[in-house]
C-alpha positions in Angstrom: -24.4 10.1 -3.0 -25.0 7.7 0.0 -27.3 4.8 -0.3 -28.0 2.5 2.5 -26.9 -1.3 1.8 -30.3 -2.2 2.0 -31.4 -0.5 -1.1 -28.7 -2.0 -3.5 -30.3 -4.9 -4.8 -33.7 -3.2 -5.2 -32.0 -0.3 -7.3 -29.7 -2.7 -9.6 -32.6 -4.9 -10.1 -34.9 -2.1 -10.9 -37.2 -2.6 -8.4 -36.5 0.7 -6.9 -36.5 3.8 -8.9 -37.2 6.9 -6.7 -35.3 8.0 -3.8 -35.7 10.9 -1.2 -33.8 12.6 0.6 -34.0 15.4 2.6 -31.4 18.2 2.0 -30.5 21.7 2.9 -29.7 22.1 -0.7 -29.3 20.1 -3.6 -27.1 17.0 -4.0 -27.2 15.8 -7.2 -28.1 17.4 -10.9 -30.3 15.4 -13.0 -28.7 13.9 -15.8 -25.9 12.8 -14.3 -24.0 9.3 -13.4 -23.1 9.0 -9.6 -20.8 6.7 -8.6 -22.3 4.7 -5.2 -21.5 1.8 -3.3 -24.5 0.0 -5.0 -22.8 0.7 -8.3 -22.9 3.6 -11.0 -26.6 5.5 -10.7 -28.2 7.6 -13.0 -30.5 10.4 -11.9 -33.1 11.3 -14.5 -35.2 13.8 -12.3 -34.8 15.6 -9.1 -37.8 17.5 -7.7 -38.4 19.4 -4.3 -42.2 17.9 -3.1 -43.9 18.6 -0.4 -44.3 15.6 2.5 -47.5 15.8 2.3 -47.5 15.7 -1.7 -45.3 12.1 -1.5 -47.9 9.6 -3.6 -48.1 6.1 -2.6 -46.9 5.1 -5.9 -43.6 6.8 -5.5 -43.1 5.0 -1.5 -43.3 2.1 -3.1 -41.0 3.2 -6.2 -38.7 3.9 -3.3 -39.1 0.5 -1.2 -41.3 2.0 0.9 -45.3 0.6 2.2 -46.9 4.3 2.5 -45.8 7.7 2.6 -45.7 7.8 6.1 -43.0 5.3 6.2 -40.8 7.5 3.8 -41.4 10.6 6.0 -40.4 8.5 9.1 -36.8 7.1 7.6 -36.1 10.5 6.0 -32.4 12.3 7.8 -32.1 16.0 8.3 -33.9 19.0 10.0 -37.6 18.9 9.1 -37.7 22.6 7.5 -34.8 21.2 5.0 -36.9 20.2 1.7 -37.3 17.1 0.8 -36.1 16.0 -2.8 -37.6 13.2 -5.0 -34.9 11.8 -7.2 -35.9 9.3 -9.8 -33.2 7.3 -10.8 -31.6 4.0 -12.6 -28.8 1.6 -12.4 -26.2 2.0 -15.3 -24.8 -1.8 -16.1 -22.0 -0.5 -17.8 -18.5 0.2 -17.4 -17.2 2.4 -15.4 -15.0 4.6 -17.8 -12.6 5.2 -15.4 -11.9 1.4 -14.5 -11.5 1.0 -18.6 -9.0 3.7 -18.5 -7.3 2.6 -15.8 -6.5 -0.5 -17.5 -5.5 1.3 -20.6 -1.7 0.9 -20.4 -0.5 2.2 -24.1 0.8 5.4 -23.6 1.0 7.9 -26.4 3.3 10.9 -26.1 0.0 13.0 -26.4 -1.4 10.8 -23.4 1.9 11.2 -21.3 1.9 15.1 -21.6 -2.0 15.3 -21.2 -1.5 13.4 -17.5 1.9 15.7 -16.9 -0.1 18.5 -17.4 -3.4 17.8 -15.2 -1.0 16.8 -12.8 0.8 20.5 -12.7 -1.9 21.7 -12.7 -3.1 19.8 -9.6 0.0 20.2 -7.8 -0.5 24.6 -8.6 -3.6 24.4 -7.2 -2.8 22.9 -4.1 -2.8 24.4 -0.2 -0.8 21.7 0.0 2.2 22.4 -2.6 3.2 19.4 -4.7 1.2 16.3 -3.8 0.7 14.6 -6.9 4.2 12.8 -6.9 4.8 11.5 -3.5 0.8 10.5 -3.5 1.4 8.1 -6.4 4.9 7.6 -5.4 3.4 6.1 -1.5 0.6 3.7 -3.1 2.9 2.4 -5.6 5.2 1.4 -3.1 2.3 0.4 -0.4 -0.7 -1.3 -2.5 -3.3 -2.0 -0.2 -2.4 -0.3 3.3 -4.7 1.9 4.9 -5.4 5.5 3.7 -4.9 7.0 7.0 -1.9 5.5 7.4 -0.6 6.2 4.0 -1.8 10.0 5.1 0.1 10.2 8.3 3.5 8.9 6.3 3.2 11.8 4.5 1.9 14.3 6.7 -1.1 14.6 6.1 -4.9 14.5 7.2 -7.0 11.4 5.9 -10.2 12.9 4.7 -7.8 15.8 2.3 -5.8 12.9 1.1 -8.5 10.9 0.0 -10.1 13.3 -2.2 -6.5 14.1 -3.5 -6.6 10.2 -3.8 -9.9 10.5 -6.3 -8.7 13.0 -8.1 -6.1 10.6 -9.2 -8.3 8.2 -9.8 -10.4 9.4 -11.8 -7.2 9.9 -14.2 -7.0 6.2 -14.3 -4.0 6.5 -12.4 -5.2 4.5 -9.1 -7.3 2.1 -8.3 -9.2 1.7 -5.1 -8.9 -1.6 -3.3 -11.0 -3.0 -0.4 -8.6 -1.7 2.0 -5.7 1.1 0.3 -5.1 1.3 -3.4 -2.7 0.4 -6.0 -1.4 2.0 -8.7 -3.0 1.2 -11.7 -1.7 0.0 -15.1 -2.4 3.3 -16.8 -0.1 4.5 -13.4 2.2 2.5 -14.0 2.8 3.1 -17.5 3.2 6.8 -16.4 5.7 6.3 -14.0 7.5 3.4 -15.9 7.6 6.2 -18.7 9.2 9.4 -16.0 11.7 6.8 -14.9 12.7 7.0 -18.8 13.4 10.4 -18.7 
C-alpha cells in the first residue's frame, strides 16, 4: 500500500486514522498488517462510501479540512469506488526483521528453508532463481537491484518481487540502496557450504 510522505508522521502519531483511496477493486483486507514506507499499518475496516457520503469527521481523521478536499486529492477514474480504510500504526517488530536476525539454525529450520526454496525455484517461469539470487546479493551487499537484475539476466521489477519473497524468509535484508544477505542467510549458506 502506498502512502504519501506527508502522511507518515500523522499516521505513526495517531493523528490520522482513516484513509481513502480510490480503487478499481480492492487493495487491502481488513485485518491485516501492511508493510509501508511509513512503517507496519494495520487496517481495521475497509468500506466502499459514496463521495458524497464522506463525513467531515472522517476528512479530518484522514488529514483532510472538508470532504471536498478529500474528493479533490483522491487518484483514479471517477466511476472507480472510493474505499474508506480505517487504520493504525503497529509499534512493533517486524517479525521478519526478528527472523532475519535469528542466526541458530536447527536441522528442522535448514530443511524447512531448502524446501520453500524448491519449491520457489518449481514454481518459477524463470527455472532456478533462488540460488544465484542469494548467491549475487551475498557477494554484492548494497548495489543496485537493477543492476544486480541485468548480471543475471533478468528484468528489475520480476527480480525484486523474487527479492521479497526471500525476504520475507529472513533470508535478505533490504538496504537503502541493494540488500545484503542476512544473518539468518548467512547461516543457511554457511550451513550448504558444509554439505
Amino acid at each position: 500500500m502506498l502512502i504519501e510522505k506527508r502522511w507518515w508522521a500523522g499516521i505513526r502519531d495517531g493523528s490520522i486514522t482513516v484513509m481513502f483511496r480510490r480503487w478499481r477493486r480492492r487493495q487491502v483486507t481488513a485485518g491485516n498488517v501492511y508493510r509501508t514506507a511509513a512503517g507496519r499499518i494495520r487496517v481495521s475496516d475497509v468500506t466502499v462510501v459514496p463521495p458524497e457520503k464522506i463525513t467531515k469527521a472522517d476528512a479530518r481523521r484522514a488529514g483532510y479540512s472538508s470532504p471536498d478536499d478529500v474528493l479533490a486529492d483522491l487518484r483514479g477514474e471517477p466511476s472507480d469506488p472510493v474505499y474508506r480504510l480505517r487504520l493504525s500504526y503497529v509499534d512493533e517488530p517486524d517479525p521478519r526483521d526478528e527472523l532475519a536476525h535469528d542466526s541458530a539454525l536447527t536441522d528442522a529450520d535448514v530443511a524447512a528453508i531448502t524446501g520453500r526454496l524448491e519449491r520457489l525455484d518449481r514454481l518459477s517461469r524463470n527455472g532456478s532463481w533462488t540460488g544465484p539470487t542469494l548467491a549475487i546479493i551475498r557477494d554484492n551487499p548494497g548495489v543496485r537491484a537493477p543492476d544486480l537484475a541485468a548480471t543475471l539476466g533478468r528484468e528489475t521489477q520480476p527480480f525484486k518481487i523474487d527479492v521479497r519473497k526471500l525476504k520475507n524468509m529472513g533470508l535478505t535484508i533490504s538496504l537503502t540502496v541493494g540488500y545484503r544477505i542476512s544473518p539468518r542467510g548467512a547461516a543457511y549458506l554457511e550451513h550448504l557450504r558444509g554439505l
